[in-house]
PASE-468035 format. One record per residue (C-alpha): residue in three letters; x, y, z. Coordinates in steps of 0.25 Angstrom, whole numbers, plus 5000, padded with zeros to 4 digits. Layout:
N
- resn, c1, c2, c3
- ALA, X, Y, Z;
...
This chain:
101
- resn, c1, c2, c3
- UNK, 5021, 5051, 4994;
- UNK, 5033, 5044, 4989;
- UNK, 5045, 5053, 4985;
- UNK, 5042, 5048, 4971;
- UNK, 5029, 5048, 4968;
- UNK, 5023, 5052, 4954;
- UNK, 5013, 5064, 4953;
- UNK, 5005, 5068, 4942;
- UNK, 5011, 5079, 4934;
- UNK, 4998, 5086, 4930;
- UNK, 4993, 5085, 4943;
- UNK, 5005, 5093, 4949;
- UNK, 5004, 5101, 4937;
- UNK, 4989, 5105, 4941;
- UNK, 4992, 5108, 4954;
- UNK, 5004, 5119, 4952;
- UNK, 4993, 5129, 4950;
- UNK, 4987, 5127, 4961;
- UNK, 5001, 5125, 4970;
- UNK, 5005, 5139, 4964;
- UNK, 4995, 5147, 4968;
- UNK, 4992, 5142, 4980;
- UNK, 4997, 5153, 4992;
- UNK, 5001, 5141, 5002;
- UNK, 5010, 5138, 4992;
- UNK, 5016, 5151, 4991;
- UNK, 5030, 5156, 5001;
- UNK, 5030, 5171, 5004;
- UNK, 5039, 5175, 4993;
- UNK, 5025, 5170, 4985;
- UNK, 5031, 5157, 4978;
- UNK, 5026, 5145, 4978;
- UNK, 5034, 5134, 4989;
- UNK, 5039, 5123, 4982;
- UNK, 5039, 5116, 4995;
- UNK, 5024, 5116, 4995;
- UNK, 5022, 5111, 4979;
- UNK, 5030, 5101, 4981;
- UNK, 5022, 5096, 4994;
- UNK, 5009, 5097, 4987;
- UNK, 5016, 5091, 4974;
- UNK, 5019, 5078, 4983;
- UNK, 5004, 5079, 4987;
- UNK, 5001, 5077, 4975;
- UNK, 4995, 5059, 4972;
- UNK, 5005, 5052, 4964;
- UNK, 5002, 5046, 4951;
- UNK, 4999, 5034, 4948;
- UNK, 5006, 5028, 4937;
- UNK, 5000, 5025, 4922;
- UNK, 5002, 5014, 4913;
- UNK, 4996, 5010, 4899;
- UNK, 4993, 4996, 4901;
- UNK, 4993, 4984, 4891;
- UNK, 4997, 4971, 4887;
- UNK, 5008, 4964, 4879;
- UNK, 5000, 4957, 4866;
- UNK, 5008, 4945, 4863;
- UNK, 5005, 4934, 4850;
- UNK, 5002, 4920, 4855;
- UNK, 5015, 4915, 4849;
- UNK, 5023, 4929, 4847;
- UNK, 5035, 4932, 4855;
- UNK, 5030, 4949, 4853;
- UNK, 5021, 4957, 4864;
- UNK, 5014, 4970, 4859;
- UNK, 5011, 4980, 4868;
- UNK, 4995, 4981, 4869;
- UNK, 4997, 4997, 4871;
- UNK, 5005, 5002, 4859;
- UNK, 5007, 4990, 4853;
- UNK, 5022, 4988, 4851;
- UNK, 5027, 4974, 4851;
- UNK, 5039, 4970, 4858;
- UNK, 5047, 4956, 4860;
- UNK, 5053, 4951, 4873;
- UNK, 5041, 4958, 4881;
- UNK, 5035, 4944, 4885;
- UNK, 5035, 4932, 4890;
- UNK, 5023, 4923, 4896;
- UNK, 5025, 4926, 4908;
- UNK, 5032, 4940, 4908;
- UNK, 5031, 4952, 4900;
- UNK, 5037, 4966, 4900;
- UNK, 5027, 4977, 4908;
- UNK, 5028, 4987, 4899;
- UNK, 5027, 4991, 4885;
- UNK, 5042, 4994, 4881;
- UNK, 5035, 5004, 4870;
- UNK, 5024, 5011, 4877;
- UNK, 5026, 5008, 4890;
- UNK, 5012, 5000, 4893;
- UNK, 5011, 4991, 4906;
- UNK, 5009, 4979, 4900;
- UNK, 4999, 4971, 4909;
- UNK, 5001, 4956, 4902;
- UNK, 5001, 4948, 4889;
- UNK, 4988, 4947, 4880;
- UNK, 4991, 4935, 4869;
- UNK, 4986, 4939, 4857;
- UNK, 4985, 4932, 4843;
């Protein structure tokens, strides 16, 4: 597991219950041993990571591209053959262009 991985924040969050009362947690003065959450915490999967897709809507002959997600139009996020990755409003991953009329 790499030092930074992401893990979900529910999921570690469910299992604190479970971490808490569990006796092999427990040192002899009863409290629970940081040691051994943070081992099962890193035992937990990492996440994968999420993103609203979409595409830049562009006019055949305009210079503007709209975002297919929340629909803000923007200049300067385009050109034929490149285009910005993400929504600068919403923060959609932008998978291409669709031309429309």
């Amino acid at each position: 597991m790499q030092k930074d991985d992401v893990i979900y924040r529910q999921a570690a969050i469910d299992e604190l219950p479970y971490l808490l009362d569990y006796d092999g947690l427990k040192g002899e003065n009863g409290f629970v041993s940081k040691r051994l959450v943070r081992k099962m915490l890193k035992e937990l999967p990492p996440a994968q990571p999420y993103y609203v897709t979409g595409y830049w809507l562009i006019r055949k002959w305009g210079d503007d591209a709209k975002c297919s997600n929340c629909g803000k139009t923007f200049k300067d996020v385009y050109d034929m053959e490149n285009y910005d990755g993400f929504c600068r409003h919403c923060g959609t991953k932008m998978e291409g262009i669709k031309v429309t009329k």
